[in-house]
One Martini backbone bead per residue (centre of mass of N, CA, C, O) as a GRO file, in nm:
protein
  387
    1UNK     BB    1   1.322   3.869   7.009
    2UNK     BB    2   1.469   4.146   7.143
    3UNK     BB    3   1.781   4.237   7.345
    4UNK     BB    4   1.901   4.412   7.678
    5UNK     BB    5   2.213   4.515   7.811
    6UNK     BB    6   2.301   4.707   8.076
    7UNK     BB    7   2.650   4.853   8.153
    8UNK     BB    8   2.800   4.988   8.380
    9UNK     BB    9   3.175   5.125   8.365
   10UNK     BB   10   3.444   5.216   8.591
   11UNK     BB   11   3.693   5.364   8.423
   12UNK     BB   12   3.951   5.420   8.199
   13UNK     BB   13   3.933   5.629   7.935
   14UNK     BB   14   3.984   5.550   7.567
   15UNK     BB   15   3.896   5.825   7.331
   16UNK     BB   16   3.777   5.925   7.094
   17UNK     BB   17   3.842   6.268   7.007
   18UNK     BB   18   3.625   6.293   6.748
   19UNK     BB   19   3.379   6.206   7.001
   20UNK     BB   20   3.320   6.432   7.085
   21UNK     BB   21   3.195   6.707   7.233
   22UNK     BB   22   2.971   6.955   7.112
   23UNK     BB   23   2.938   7.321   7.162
   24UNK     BB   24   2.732   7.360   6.954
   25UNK     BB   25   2.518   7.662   6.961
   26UNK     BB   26   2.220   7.857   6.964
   27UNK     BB   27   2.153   8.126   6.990
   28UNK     BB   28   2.067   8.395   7.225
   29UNK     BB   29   1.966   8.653   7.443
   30UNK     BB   30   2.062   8.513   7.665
   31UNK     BB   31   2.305   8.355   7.886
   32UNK     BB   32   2.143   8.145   7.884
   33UNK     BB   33   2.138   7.746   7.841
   34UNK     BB   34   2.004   7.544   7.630
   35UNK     BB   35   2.091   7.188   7.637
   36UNK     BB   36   2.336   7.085   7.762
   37UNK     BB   37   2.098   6.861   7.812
   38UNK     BB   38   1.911   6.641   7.758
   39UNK     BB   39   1.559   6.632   7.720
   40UNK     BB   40   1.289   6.633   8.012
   41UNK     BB   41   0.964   6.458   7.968
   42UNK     BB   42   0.659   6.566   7.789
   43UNK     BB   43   0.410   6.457   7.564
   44UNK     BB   44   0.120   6.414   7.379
   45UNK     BB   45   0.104   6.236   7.096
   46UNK     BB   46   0.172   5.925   7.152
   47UNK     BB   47  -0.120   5.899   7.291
   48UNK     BB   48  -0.351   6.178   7.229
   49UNK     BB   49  -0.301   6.343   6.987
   50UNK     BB   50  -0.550   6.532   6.939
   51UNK     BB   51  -0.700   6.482   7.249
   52UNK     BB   52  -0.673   6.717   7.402
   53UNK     BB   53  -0.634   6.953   7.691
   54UNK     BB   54  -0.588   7.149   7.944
   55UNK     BB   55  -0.625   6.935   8.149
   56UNK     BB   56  -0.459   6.734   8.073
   57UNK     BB   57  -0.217   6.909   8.149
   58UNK     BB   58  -0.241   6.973   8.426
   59UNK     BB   59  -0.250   6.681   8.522
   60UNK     BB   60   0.074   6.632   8.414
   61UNK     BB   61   0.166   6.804   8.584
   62UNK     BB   62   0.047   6.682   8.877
   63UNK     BB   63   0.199   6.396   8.809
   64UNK     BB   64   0.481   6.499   8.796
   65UNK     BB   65   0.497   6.577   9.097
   66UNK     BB   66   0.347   6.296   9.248
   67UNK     BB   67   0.535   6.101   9.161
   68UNK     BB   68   0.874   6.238   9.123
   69UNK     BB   69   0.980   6.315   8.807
   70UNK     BB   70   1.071   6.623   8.869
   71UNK     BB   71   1.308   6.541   9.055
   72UNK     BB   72   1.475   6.365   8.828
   73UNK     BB   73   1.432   6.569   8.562
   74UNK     BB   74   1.159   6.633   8.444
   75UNK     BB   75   1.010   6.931   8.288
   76UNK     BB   76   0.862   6.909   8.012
   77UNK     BB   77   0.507   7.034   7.917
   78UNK     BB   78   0.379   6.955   7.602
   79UNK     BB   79   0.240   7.026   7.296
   80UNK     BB   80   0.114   6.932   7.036
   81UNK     BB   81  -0.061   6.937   6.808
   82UNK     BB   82  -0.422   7.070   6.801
   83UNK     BB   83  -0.442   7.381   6.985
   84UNK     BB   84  -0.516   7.541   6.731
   85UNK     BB   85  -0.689   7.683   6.529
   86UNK     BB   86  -0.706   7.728   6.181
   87UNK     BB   87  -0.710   8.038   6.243
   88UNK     BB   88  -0.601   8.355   6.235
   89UNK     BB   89  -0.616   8.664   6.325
   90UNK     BB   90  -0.642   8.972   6.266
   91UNK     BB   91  -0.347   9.011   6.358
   92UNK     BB   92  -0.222   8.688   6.290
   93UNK     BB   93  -0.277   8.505   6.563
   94UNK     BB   94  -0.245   8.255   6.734
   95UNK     BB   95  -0.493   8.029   6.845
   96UNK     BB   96  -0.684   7.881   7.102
   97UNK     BB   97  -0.882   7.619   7.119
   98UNK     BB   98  -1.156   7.713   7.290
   99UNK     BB   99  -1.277   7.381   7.338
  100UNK     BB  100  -0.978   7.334   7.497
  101UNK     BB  101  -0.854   7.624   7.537
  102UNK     BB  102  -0.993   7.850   7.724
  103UNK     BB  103  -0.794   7.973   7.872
  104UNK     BB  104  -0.514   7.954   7.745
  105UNK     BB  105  -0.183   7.959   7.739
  106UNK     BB  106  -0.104   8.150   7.924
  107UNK     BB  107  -0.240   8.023   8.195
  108UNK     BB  108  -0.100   7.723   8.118
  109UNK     BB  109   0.181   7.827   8.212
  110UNK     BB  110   0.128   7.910   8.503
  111UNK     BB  111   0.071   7.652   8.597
  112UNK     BB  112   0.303   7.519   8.554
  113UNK     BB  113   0.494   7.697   8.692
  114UNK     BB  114   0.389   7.645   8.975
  115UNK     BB  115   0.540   7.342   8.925
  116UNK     BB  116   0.843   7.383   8.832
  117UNK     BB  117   0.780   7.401   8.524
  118UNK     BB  118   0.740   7.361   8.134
  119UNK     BB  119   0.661   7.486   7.857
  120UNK     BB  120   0.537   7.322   7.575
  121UNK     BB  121   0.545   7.351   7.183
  122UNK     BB  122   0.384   7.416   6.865
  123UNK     BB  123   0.512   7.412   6.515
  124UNK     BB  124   0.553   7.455   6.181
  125UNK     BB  125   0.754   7.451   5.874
  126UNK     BB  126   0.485   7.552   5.735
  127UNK     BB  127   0.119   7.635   5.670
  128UNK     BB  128   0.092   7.392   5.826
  129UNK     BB  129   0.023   7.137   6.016
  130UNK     BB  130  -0.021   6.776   6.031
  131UNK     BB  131  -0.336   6.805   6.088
  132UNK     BB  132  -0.446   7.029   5.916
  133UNK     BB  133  -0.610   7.250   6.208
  134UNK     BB  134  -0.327   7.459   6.190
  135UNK     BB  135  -0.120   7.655   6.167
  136UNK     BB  136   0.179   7.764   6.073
  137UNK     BB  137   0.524   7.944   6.048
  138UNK     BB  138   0.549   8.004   5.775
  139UNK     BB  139   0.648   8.371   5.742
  140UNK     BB  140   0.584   8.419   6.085
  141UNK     BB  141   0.856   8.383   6.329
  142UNK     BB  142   0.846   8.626   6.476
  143UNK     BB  143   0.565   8.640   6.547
  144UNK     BB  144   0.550   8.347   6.706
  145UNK     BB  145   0.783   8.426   6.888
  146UNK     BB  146   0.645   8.640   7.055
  147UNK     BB  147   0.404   8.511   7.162
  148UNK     BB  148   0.523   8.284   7.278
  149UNK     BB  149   0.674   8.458   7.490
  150UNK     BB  150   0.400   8.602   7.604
  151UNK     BB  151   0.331   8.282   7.700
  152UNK     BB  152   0.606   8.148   7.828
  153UNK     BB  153   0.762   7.972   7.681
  154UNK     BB  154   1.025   7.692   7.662
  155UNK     BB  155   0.899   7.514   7.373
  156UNK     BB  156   1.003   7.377   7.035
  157UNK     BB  157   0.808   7.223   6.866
  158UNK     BB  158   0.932   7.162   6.483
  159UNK     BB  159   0.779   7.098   6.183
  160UNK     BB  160   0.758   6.942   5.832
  161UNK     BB  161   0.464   7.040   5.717
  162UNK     BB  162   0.390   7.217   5.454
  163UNK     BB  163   0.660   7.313   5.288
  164UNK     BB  164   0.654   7.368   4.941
  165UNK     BB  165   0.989   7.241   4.911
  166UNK     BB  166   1.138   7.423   5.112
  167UNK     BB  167   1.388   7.383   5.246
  168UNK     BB  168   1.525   7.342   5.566
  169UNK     BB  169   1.810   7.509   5.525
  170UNK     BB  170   1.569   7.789   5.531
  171UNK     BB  171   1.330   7.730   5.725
  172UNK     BB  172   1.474   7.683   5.995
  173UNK     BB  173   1.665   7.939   6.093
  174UNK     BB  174   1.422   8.144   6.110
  175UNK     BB  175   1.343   8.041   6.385
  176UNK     BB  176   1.658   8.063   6.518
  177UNK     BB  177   1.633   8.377   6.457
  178UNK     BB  178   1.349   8.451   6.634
  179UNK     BB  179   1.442   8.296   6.894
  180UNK     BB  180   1.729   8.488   6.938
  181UNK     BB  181   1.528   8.763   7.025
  182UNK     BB  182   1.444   8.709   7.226
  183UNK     BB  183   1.387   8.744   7.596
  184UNK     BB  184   1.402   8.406   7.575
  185UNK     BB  185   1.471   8.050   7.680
  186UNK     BB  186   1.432   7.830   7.381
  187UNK     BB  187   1.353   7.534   7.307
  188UNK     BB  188   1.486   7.372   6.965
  189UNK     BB  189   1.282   7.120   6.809
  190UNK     BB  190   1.365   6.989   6.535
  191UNK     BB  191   1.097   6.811   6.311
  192UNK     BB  192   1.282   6.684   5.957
  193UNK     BB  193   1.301   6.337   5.986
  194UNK     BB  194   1.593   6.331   5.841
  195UNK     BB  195   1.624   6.400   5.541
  196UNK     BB  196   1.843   6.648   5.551
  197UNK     BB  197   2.060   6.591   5.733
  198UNK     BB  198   2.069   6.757   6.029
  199UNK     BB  199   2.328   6.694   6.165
  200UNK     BB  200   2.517   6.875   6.031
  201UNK     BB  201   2.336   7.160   6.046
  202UNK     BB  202   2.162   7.211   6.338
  203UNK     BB  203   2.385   7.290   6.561
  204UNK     BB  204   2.359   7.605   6.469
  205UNK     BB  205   2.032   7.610   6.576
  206UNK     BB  206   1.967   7.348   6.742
  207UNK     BB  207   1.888   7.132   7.032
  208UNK     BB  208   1.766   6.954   6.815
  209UNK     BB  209   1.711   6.664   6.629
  210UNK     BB  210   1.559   6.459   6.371
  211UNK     BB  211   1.673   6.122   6.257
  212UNK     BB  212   1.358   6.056   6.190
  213UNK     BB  213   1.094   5.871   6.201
  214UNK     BB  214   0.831   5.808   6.347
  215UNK     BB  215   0.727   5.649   6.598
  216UNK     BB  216   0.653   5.329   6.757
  217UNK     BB  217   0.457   5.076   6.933
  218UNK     BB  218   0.768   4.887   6.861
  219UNK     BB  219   1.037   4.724   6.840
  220UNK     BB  220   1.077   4.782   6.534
  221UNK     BB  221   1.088   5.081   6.585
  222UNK     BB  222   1.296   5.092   6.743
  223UNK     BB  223   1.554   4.976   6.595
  224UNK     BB  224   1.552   5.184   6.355
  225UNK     BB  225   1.591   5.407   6.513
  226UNK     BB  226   1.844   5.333   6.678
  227UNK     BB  227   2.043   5.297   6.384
  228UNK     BB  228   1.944   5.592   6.237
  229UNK     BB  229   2.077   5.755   6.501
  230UNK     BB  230   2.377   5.627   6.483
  231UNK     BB  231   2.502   5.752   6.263
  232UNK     BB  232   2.479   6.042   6.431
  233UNK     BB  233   2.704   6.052   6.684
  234UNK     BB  234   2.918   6.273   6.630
  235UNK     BB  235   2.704   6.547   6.655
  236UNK     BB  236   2.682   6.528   6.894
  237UNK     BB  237   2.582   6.741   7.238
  238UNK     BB  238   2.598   6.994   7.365
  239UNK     BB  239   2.323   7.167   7.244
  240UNK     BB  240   2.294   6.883   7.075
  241UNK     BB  241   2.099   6.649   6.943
  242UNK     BB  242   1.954   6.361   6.898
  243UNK     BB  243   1.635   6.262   6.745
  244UNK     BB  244   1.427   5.929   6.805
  245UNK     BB  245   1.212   6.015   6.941
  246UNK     BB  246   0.920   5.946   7.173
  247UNK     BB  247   0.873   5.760   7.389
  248UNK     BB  248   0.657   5.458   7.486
  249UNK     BB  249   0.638   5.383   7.776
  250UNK     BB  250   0.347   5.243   7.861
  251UNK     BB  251   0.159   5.210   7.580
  252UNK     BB  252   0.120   4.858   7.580
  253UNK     BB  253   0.275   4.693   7.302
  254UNK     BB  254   0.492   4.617   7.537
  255UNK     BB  255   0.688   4.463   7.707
  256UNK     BB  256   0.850   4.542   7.967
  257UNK     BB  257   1.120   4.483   7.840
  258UNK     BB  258   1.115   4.685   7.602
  259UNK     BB  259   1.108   4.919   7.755
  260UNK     BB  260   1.343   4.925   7.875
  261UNK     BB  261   1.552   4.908   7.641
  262UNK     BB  262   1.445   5.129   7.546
  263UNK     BB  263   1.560   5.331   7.783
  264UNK     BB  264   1.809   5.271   7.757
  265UNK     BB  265   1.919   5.332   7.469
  266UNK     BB  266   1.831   5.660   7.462
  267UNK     BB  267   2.049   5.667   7.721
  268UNK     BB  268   2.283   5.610   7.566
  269UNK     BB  269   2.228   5.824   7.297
  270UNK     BB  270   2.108   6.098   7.427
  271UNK     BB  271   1.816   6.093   7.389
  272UNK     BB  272   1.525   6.218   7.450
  273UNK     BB  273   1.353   6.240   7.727
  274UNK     BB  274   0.986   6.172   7.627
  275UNK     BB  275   0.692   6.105   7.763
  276UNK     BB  276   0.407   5.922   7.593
  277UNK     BB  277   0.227   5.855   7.863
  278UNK     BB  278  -0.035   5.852   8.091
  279UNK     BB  279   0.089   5.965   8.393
  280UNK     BB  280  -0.226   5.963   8.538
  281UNK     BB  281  -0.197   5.603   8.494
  282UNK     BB  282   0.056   5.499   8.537
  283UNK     BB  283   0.251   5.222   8.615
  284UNK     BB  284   0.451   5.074   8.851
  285UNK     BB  285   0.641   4.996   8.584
  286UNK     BB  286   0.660   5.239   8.445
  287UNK     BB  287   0.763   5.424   8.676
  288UNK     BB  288   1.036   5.254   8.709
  289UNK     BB  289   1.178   5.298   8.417
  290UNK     BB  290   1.152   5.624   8.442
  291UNK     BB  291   1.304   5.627   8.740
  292UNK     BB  292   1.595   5.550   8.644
  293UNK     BB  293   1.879   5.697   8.792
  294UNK     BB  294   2.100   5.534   8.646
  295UNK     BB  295   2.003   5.558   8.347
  296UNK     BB  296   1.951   5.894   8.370
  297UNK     BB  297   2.264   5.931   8.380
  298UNK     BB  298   2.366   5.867   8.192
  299UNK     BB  299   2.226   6.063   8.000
  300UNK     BB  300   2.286   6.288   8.214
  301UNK     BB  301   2.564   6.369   8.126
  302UNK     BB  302   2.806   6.609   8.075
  303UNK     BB  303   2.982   6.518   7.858
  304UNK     BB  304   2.798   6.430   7.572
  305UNK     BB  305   2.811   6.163   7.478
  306UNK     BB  306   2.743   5.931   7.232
  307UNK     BB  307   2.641   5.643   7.181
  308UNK     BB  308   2.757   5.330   7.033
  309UNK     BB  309   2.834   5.092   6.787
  310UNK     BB  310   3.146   4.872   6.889
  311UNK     BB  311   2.991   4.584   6.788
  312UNK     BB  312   2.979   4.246   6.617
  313UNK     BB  313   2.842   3.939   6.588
  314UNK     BB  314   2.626   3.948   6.406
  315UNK     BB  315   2.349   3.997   6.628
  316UNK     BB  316   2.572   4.082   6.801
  317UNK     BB  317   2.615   4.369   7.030
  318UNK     BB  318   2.807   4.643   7.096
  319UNK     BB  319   2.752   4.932   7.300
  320UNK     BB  320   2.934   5.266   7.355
  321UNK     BB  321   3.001   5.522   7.618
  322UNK     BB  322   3.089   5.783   7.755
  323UNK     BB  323   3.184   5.952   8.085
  324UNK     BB  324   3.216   6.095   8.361
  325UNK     BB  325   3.481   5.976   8.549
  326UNK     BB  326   3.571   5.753   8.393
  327UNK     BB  327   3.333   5.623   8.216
  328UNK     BB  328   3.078   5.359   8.118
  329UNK     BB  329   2.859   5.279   7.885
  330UNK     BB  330   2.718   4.904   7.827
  331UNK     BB  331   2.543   4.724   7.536
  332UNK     BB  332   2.395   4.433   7.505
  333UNK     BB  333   2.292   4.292   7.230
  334UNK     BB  334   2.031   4.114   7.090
  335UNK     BB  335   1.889   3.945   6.794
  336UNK     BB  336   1.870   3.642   6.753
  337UNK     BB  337   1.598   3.514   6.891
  338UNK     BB  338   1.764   3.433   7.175
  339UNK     BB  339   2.016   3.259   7.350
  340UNK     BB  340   2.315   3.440   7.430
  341UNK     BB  341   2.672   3.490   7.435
  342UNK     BB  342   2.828   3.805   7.543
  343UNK     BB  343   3.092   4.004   7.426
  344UNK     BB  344   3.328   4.249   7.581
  345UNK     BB  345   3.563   4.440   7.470
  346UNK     BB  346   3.793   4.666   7.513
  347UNK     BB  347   3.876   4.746   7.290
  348UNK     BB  348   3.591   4.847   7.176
  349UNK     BB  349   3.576   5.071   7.460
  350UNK     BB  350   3.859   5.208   7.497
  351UNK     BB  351   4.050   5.018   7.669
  352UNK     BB  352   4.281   4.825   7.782
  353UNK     BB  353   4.362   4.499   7.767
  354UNK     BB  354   4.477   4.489   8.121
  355UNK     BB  355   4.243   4.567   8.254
  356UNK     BB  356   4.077   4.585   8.546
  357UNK     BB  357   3.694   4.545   8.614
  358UNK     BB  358   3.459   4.547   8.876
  359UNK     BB  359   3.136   4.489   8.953
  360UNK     BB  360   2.921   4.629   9.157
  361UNK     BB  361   2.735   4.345   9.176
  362UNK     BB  362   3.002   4.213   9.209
  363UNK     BB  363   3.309   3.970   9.304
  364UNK     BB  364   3.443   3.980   9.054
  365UNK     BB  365   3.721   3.998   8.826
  366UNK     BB  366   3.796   4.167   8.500
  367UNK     BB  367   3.982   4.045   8.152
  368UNK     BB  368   3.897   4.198   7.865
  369UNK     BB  369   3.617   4.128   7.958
  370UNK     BB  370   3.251   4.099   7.927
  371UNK     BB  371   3.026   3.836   8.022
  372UNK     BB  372   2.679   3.765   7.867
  373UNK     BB  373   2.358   3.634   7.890
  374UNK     BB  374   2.110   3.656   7.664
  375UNK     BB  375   1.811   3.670   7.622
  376UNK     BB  376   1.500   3.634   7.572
  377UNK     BB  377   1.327   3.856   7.694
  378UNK     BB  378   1.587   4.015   7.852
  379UNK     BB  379   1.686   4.212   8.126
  380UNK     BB  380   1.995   4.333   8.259
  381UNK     BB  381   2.116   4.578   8.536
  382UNK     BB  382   2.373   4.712   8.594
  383UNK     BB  383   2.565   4.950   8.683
  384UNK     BB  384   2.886   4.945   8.829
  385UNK     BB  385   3.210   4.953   8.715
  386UNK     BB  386   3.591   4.861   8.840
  387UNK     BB  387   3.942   4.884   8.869
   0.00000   0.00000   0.00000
């Protein structure tokens, strides 16, 4: 198995001006600005896929306050796909599915939002959504965005399926030119599988872009994802955010040490943390993975660079991004499924040769590099080092 050491590191950064953070974001109709930092909330999908309710979403939203997990950043109280009717009404509106949100979802946006909290739906740029249970909002976008608004949603997750071949370049703007019309700020999530490298182009309409395909609650699947997610690290920034798809962490198929890596990786590269699992039954240890301050602090750093592989030799690899305040954080990566010794040299994170180090958790001081054994399924998070 792979393992991960998240060091995060106090120093005078020198950092490549060209992978700074970019200021790039979709037209607003207000002042406000969403997504200035990676969105923090909940999905339905990967516990729950189709087995939605309202009641569901309600206990989610009271389990996010009863946590802790709001007081720390999570908002979004998101709703995947099937929540809707397969037709929509007289009128062209999606309705909601009678026999899970009886109530509506204008009623469950306000209980939501009575928790302090935001909700978040769904909706695809093509004919269906991908569980062809409920249309989706192709043709219909301005159409779509104002029912949104009506029912007060702060989030769109939109995605990819029943799309008829028509380019992604073509489909994605106009939800996010219907949605620069309304009176309300909708993060807006496009779901494009990173088919047609969203990261080139999508900075300039949405505040998220998936660039991978489903995430699975296995190691393989992180791995795959986070590989694949770092090729387009230097598109990231504030208000535009690259998403390797969201959390798995409680999800059960992973032993608590992957969940931590996972958690770690997700936040060295600024991706949206969605946790992914029962929170009305999560248990003391995903709780803690999840309510890591620390590790949450490095993703919603305001600087909002995204960490990126800065080193590797064979299986071992040095991942590294900047934060504000002159720091870094930093991941030693073990691939090679033993116990290896991980060196990270100041030159590949962005050092002078000669920076002297200290590690907050420790009381000897680093000169040139900062070494660490890796074991096999195994993670030790340092906090921050200091010069």
């Amino acid at each position: 198995m792979l393992s991960v050491l998240l060091v995060g590191i106090l120093v005078v950064m020198l950092w490549d001006p060209t992978n700074a953070a970019r200021s790039i974001h979709r037209r607003l109709s207000s002042k406000e600005l969403v997504g200035n930092r990676p969105q923090m909330g909940w999905n339905s999908w990967n516990h729950f896929g189709c087995n939605i309710d309202e009641n569901i979403i309600r206990g989610t939203a009271d389990a996010m306050v009863s946590t802790g997990l709001s007081k720390i950043g999570y908002e979004y109280v998101n709703i995947d796909d099937c929540w809707g009717e397969l037709n929509r009404d007289s009128q062209g509106n999606m309705v909601a599915k009678a026999s899970a949100f009886p109530s509506g979802i204008k009623a469950l946006a306000d209980y939501v939002h009575s928790k302090g909290l935001k909700l978040g739906i769904y909706s695809d740029a093509g004919s269906n959504t991908c569980s062809k249970t409920m249309p989706g909002s192709l043709g219909y976008e301005e159409h779509d965005a104002q029912t949104f608004v009506s029912w007060g949603i702060d989030y769109l997750k939109y995605d990819n399926c029943y799309n008829g071949g028509i380019n992604p370049q073509d489909r994605y703007p106009k939800m996010s030119d219907a949605l620069s019309k309304i009176d309300r700020p909708i993060f807006y999530s496009m779901c494009e599988w990173g088919d047609q490298n969203p990261a080139i182009w999508a900075p300039k309409i949405a505040n998220s872009w998936r660039t991978t395909g489903d995430i699975q609650d296995s190691w393989e699947s992180i791995t795959a994802n986070a590989d694949q997610n770092d090729k387009w690290a230097a598109y990231a920034g504030p208000s535009g955010w690259n998403d390797p798809d969201m959390l798995e962490v409680g999800n059960g198929n992973m032993t608590s040490v992957e969940y931590q890596s996972h958690f770690s990786i997700w936040a060295l590269m600024k991706a949206p943390l969605l946790i992914g699992c029962d929170i009305r039954s999560a248990t003391p240890v995903t709780l803690e993975i999840l309510s890591n301050s620390e590790v949450i602090n490095v993703n919603q750093d305001p600087l909002g660079v995204q960490g990126k592989k800065v080193g590797e030799q064979g299986d071992l690899e040095v991942w590294a991004g900047p934060l504000s305040n002159n720091e870094v954080a930093v991941i030693l990566w073990n691939r090679s499924g033993s116990q290896a010794s991980i060196t990270a040299k100041w030159v590949d994170i962005g050092l002078p040769s000669d920076a002297a180090v200290k590690a907050r958790d420790f009381t000897h001081t680093f000169h040139q590099l900062y070494k660490a054994t890796s074991h096999q399924q195994w993670i030790h998070m340092l906090a921050k080092c200091t010069f």
